[in-house]
N, C-alpha and C positions, 0 to 999 in steps of 0.2 A: 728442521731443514736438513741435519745431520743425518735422519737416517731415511726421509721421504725423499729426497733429491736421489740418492742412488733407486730406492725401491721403485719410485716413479721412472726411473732412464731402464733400471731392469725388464721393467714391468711394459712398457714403451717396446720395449727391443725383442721381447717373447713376441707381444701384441701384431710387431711387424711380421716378425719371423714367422707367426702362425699365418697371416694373411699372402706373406709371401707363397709359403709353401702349397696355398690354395691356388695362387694368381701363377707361381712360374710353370713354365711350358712342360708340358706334360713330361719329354721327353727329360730334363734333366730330374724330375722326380724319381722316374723311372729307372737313371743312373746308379743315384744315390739308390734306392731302394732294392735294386738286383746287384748292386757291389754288398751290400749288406746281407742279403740273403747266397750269397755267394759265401761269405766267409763263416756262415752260421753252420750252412749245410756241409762246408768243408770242417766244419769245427765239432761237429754232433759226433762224426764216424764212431769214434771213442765208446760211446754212449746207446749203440745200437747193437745188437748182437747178431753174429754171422747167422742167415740162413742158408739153411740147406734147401736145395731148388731142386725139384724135382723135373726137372726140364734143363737139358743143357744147353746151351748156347753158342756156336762155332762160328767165328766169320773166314770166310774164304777170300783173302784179299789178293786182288789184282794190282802187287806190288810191282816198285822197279823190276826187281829178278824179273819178275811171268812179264814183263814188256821184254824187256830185256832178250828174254829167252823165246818168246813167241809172237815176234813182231809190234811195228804201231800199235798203236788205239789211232782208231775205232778199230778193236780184231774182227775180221770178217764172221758172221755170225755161223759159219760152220767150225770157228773154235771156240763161239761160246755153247754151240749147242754140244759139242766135247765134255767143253768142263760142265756144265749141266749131268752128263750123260755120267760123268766120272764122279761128282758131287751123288748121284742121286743111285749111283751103286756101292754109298756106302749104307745104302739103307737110313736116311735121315727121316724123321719124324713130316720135316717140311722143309721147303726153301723160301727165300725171299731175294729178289736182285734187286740193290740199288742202283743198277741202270735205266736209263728210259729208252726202248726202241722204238719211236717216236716214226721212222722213216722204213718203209721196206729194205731189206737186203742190194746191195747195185754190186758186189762184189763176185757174188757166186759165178758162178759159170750157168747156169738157168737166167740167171739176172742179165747178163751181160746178151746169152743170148736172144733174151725178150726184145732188149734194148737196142738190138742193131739188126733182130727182124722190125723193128716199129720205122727206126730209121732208112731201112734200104725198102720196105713197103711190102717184104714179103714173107707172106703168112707160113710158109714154111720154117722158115728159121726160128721163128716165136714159138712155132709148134715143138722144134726140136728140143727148144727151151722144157720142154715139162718132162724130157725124160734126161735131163741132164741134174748133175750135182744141185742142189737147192738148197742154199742156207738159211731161210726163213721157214722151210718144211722140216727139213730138220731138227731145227731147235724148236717146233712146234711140237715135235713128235715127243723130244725130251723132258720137255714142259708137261707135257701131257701123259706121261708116265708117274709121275707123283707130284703131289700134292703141291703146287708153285704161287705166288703172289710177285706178279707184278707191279714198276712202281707208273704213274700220270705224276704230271705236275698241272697246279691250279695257273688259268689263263687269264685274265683277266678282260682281257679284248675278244676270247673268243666261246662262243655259243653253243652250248649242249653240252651233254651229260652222258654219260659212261656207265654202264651195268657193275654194281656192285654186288656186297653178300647184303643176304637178307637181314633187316634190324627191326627188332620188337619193341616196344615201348609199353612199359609199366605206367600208367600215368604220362602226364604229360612231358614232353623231353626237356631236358635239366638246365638247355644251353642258353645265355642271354646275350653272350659275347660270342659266337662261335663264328672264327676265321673264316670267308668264302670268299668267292670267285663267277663269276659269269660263266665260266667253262672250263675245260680242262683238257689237257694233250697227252693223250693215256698210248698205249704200245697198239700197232699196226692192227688188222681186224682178225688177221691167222694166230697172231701172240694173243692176244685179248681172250681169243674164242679159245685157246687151248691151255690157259692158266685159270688155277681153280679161285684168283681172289684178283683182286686189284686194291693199292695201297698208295698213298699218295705221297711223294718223295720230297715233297718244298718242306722248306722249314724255314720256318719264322724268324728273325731277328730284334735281338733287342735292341734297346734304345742308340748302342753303343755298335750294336752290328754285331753281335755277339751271340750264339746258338745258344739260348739256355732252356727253351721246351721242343718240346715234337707234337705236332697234332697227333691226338688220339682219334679224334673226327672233324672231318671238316664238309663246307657246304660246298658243292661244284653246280652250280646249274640250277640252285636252289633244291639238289638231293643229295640227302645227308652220306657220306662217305666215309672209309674208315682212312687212316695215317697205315705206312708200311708197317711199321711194329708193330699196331694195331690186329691188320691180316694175317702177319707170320704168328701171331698166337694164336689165332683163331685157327690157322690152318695146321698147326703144331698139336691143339687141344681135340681137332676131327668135330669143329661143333660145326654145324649148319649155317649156326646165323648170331648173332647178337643181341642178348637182351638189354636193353637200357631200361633202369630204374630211376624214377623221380624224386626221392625222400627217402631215406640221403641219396644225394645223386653216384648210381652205382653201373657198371657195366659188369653184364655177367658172360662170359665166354667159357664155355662149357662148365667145370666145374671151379673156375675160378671167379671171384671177384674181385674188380679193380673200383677205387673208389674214381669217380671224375670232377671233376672240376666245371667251372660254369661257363668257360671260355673253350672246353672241348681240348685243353692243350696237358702235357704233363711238365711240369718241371722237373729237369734235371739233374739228377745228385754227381755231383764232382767222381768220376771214377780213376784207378787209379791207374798208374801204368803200366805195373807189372800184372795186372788181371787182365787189360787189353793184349798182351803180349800173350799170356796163357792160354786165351781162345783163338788167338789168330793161326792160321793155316795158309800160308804160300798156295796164287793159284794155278802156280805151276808148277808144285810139290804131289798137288793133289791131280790134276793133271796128266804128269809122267808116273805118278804111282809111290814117289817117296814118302809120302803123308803116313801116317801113320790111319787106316781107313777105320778104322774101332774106332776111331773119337767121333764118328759124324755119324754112326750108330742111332737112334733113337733122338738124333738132335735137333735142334734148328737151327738149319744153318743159315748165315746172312752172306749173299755176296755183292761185292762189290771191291772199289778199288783207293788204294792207298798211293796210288804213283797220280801225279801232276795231271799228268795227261787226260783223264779221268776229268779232271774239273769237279771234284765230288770233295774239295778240301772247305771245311768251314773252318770259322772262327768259333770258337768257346774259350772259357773264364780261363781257365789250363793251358791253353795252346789255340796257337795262332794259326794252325794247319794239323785240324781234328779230321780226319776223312769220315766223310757223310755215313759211310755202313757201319763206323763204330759208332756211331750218334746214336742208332737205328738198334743196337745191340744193345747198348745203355739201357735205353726205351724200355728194351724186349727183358730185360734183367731186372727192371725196376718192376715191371709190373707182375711180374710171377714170383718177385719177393713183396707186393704189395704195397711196395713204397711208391706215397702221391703226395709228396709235399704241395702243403696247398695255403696261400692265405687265408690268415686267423678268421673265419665268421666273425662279423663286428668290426675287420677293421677301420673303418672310416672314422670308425667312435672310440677305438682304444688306439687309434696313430694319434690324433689330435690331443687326448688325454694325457696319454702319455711324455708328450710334449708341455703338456701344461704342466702336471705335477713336477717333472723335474726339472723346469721352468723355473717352477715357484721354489722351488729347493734350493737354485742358486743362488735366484733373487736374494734370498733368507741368508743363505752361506756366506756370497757376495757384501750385503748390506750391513749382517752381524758380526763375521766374523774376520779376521785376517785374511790376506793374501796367501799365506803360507797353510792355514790349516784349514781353510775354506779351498782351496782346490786339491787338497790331498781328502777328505772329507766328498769333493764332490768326483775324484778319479775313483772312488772305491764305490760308490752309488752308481758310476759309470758302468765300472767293471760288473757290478751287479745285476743290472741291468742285461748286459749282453750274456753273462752268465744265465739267467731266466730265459731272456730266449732261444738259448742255443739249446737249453733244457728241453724246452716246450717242442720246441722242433724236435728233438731225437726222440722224445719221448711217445708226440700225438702228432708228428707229418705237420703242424700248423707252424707258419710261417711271421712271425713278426720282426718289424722293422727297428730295429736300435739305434742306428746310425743314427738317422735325423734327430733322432733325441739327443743323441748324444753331443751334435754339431749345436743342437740349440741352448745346451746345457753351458756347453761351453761357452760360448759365444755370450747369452747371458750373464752369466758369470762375470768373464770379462767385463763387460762393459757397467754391470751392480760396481765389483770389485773396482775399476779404474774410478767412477764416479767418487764414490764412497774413499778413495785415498785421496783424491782431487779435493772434496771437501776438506778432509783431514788438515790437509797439506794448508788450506786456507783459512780455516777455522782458525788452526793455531798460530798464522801471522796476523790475525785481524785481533783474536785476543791479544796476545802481547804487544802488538803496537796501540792498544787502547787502555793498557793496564801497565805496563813497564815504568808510567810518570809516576803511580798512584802508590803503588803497592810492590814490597821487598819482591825481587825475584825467584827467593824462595816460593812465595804467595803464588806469582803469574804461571810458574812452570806448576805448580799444584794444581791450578787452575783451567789448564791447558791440557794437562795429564786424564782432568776429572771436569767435562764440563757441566754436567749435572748439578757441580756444587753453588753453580750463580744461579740455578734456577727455584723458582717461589714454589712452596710447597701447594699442593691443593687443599685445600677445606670443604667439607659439606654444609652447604647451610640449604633455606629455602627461600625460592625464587620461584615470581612470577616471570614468567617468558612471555614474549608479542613475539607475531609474525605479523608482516603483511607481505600483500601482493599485487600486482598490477592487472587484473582482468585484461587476457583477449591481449596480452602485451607483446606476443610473437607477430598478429599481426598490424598492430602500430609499428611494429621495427619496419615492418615492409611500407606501408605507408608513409613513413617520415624519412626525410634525408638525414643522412650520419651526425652532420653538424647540428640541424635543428632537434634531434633526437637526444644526443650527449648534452644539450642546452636546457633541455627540458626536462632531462633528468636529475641534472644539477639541483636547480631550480625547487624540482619535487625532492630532495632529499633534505637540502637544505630546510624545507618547511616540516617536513616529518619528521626528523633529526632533532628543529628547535620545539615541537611539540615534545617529545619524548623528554628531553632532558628539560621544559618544565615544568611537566609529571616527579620529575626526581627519578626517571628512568635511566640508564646507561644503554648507548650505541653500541652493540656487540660488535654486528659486521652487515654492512650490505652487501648482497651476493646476487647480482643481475641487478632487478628490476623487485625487489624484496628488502624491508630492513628486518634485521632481528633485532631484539633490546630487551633486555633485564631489568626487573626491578628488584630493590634487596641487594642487590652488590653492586660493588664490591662492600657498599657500607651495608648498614641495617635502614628499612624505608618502614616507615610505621603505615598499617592496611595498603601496602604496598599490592594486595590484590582489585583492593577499588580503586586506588592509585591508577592502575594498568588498563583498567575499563575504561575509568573515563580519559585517560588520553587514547583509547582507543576511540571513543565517542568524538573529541576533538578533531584525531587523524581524522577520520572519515567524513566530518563535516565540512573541516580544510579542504579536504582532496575533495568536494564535489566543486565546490567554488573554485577550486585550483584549475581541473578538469574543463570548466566553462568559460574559461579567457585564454587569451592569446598568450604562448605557441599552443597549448594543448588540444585546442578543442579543434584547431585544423588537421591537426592529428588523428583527432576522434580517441583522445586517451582513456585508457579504460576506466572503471570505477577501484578505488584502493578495498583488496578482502583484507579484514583482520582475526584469527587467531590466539583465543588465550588458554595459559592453563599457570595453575600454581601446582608446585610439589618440590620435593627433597631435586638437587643438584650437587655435583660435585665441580666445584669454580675455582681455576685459578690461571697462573701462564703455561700456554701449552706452544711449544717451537723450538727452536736452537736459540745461540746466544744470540747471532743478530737479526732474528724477528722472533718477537715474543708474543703473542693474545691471550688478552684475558678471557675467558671464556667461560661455558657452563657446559655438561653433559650431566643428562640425566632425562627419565621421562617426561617431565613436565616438559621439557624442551621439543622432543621428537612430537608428542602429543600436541602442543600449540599449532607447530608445522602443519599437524595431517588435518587437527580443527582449522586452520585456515583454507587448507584446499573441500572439504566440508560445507564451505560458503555456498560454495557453486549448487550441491544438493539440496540443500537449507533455500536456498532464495532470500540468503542472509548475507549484510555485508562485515557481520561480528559475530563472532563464534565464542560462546567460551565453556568452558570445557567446567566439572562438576567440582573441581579441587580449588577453581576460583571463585564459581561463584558461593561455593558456601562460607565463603569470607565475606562475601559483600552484601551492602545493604539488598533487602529481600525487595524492598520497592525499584529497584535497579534496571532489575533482570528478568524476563519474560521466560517460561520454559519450552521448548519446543521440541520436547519429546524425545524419544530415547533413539538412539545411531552409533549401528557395528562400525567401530573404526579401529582401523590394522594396529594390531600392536597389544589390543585386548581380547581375552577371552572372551568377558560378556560384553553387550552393549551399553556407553554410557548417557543417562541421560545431559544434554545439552543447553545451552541460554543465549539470550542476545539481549543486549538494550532495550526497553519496551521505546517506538517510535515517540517522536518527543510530540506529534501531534494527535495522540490517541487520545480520547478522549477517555474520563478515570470511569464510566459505565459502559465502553467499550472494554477496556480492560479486566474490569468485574466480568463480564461475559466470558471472555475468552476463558480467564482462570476456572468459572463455571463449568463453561466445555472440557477443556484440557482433567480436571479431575474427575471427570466420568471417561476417560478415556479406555480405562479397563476393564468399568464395568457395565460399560452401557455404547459402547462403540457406535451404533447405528446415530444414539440419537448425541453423543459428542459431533459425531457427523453434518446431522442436523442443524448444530448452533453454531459449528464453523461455518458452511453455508450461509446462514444468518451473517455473520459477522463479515465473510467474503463480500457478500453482498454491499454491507455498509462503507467496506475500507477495502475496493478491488483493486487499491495498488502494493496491498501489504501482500506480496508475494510468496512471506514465512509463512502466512496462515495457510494459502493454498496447497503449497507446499505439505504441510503436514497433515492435511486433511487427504491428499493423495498418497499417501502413508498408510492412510486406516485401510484395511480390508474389506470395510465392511462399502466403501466407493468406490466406484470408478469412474474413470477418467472420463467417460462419456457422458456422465451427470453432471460433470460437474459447469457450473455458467461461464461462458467465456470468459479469456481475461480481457 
């Protein structure tokens, strides 16, 4: 009891823990397992080596200052088509705006004038409109001077699809989870038509509401789209279009490859602050000309905005107001250095695994050892842990989960640990207050110290083991009410119980609807293997007359199967101080067990097994042929009782058949037949006669 009561509350408390973590709501797995991969991927940086990128990276932010300095937001689109026009003379590679111009221009002076020919009804002023100032032509025009990606965002309520870059597929496409939408709300028809890509600007949330990937592609309309960082590479690299590969799932964008993920998303690596700060570019620095314009040279630039107003502020693990174009720059960084952390292949099978082994490690820590060196012991297993995966991560981009293990470990632990001194604690008051009358307190505190030393040592001897069994006894439970069910079983134990012990057998344990029993111990039983037969012969005579009178047979109680086997055992008390059992382990024991469920094959109600019957009398026991049973190599052969109304020339016959069994199988065949014939309710015969090969089922005479 000492050291199952904690392993059983351990082993109980994993048991939950694992089912919980299958049962609780998505969303707080999801918690726990992005706070984890959150401090993995901030924990790796160490472990990875700087690359050198051949592709620069500039963001042009529309910070406080450039409001500041050049009015509101929304800026009328003839100042962004300026900064456009000032960005894209610096000679940049590509651009990307994390804006969405979602609405025509109403600000220009062509706008205005449209507006107030529509409203006064005359067609001249709306005319005047097209030769006046235009800020949607404008930044059309600048767009359309180099190389630009626009951003859409995914609609959910609304219908149709947007002209994207072209995308090729190697095989079939990689995605099984890929984020979509019913529709999408991409930039006015003059911007759309005048930029060379479109990119999709939403970003995902995790569980916690927190930015921790970016789509690489997503579905708008049911077609397949790229993510803005996605476009600004593609329009950076001068490729056409898109190849996507199936095995391993790969995106190739001109000469680079990006690996992808199955959900179309990337996740992202913690950056730092002062590398946000070293791409950034004021976009009103660049704007009025103080920028320094060599940095945006051969680059890719991201614009967008840093100031409030914008509404472009996420949440991320780092900061609680990340602006969306640094997200977007992250993206564009990771994947031209290659990095795509991605969950572990396998993990459904090495999350749960993993929880088990160090699970079971506590349990073990917990139950064996101290408070004090069982959780210093299981902090450094801890630490080990999270050490390997932060490894794995920097090492191969795979992603594994620690935390949960580690909350289980603990947690486990705990409650092994609290159990396991709870005993303690009680153990040693229940001995000494049963031993303080008897014995010096020198003796009690020895014995409190060591409780081992009350216990009976074991001996080997041999022993025949019985099993029985209640046939069909799950559905008698359903059949019988609780009281007449527990009455009935009293009843039947009581009569099995007084058959065994007098055989000279011992009552081991009954467990359900089952007795075990020994013969040979704890004393010595002289042919204590004929001994066991024939109160097996007894039980099951008992139990059919038991079975045909009242409570049982309203019941419909089953027939009792019995089980024997003799062989070596190891028998003595096995428990704590205050429950002790005599008991046996050994194969003759597990072997009786599996001969008893055996019955059912057999069309026997006595099974015994080759180690008892070759103690007993040969006229005893009938052979019934040889049976692979779990636990042996080969197969053994087997016996039963010969029926007590067989007549001794029906039995001459059988033994006839039965010894041509191997070498004449057809016509063994032939004499069981015979014999079937004569005795159609010995059920062993047929039974073994559907054994032979050399019949079949369809021969054979009804029963």
């Amino acid at each position: 009891m000492q050291q199952r009561l904690p392993v059983a509350a351990g082993a109980a408390t994993l048991a939950v823990f694992l089912a919980a973590a299958n049962l609780l709501p998505k969303t707080i797995s999801e918690v726990l397992r992005d706070g984890a991969f959150d401090i993995m991927l901030a924990g790796d940086q160490p472990l990875r080596r700087p690359v050198v990128s051949d592709l620069k990276v500039i963001v042009v932010d529309i910070d406080r200052a450039s409001i500041d300095a050049l009015g509101t937001w929304p800026w009328p689109r003839e100042t962004m088509a300026r900064l456009v026009e000032a960005v894209a003379a610096g000679r940049p590679a590509a651009i990307a705006i994390d804006v969405l111009f979602a609405e025509p221009d109403d600000r220009s002076q062509a706008a205005l004038a449209r507006r107030l020919g529509l409203v006064t009804g005359r067609a001249e002023i709306s005319t005047l409109g097209e030769s006046l100032p235009d800020g949607d032509k404008r930044l059309a025009r600048a767009i359309s001077s180099i190389p630009v990606a626009l951003g859409f965002v995914l609609d959910p309520d609304r219908d149709g699809a947007l002209p994207g870059a072209a995308i090729v597929s190697r095989g079939s496409l990689p995605f099984d989870d890929l984020w979509q939408a019913a529709g999408a709300i991409g930039p006015t028809r003059p911007l759309a038509a005048a930029a060379s890509g479109l990119g999709t600007l939403s970003l995902p949330g995790s569980a916690d509401g927190a930015i921790r990937q970016i789509p690489v592609f997503v579905a708008a309309a049911r077609v397949l789209m790229p993510g803005l960082a996605a476009e600004a590479l593609r329009l950076a690299s001068g490729a056409a279009s898109y190849l996507i590969e199936g095995e391993p799932p790969t995106l190739v964008v001109g000469s680079r490859r990006v690996a992808l993920s199955r959900d179309g998303l990337l996740r992202l690596v913690p950056a730092t602050p002062w590398r946000r700060v070293a791409r950034t570019l004021s976009a009103v620095d660049v704007l009025e000309g103080r920028a320094d314009g060599g940095r945006l040279a051969g680059a890719l630039v991201l614009l967008g905005g840093s100031a409030p107003e914008l509404g472009g502020l996420r949440k991320t693990p780092a900061d609680p107001l990340t602006p969306s174009v640094q997200i977007q720059a992250d993206a564009v960084e990771q994947m031209v250095a290659g990095r795509v952390p991605r969950t572990l292949a396998g993990a459904a099978i090495v999350q749960p695994l993993t929880v088990l082994v160090i699970g079971v490690l506590a349990v073990v820590l917990g139950a064996a050892l101290s408070p004090v060196t069982g959780s210093a012991i299981l902090t450094a297993a801890i630490a080990l842990l999270w050490i390997a995966a932060i490894a794995v991560s920097g090492l191969t981009d795979r992603l594994v989960d620690p935390l949960t293990p580690s909350i289980a470990a603990m947690l486990v632990f705990t409650v092994t640990a609290g159990t396991a001194y709870s005993l303690t604690r009680r153990r040693e008051a229940f001995v000494r207050h049963r031993l303080e009358q008897h014995l010096a307190p020198a003796v009690v505190r020895r014995i409190v110290e060591q409780p081992d030393l009350v216990k009976l040592t074991g001996e080997r001897r041999e022993v025949t083991s019985l099993f029985t069994d209640i046939e069909g006894f799950t559905a008698t439970m359903h059949r019988a009410g609780p009281e007449e069910l527990v009455a009935t079983l009293d009843q039947y134990f009581e009569g099995v119980a007084g058959i065994v012990i007098k055989h000279g057998g011992m009552i081991d344990k009954i467990v359900g609807d089952g007795v075990h029993a020994l013969f040979n111990a704890p004393l010595d039983l002289e042919d204590h293997p004929q001994r066991a037969v024939e109160c097996a012969i007894a039980i099951q005579a008992w139990s059919e007359g038991f079975r045909r009178r009242a409570p049982a047979v309203a019941m419909e109680l089953g027939r009792t199967r019995i089980g024997i086997e003799t062989g070596p055992a190891v028998v003595g008390d096995v428990g704590i101080q205050s429950k002790l059992d005599y008991t046996a382990h050994g194969d003759a024991v597990n072997m009786a067990a599996r001969l008893e469920a055996c019955n059912k094959e057999l069309g026997t109600a006595i099974c015994v097994g080759p180690g008892a019957a070759a103690r007993c009398d040969a006229a005893l026991l009938r052979p019934l042929g040889q049976l692979a049973v779990r636990g042996r190599a080969e197969p053994i052969t087997v016996f039963e009782p010969w029926p007590s109304d067989a007549p001794s020339a029906w039995r001459e016959a059988y033994l006839a058949a039965y010894a041509i069994l191997d070498r004449d199988a057809t016509h063994a065949a032939m004499l069981l037949q015979k014999l079937m014939a004569e005795r159609p309710v010995d059920l062993a015969v047929r039974r073994l006669a559907e054994r032979l090969p050399s019949i079949r089922k369809s021969s054979l005479p009804p029963a």
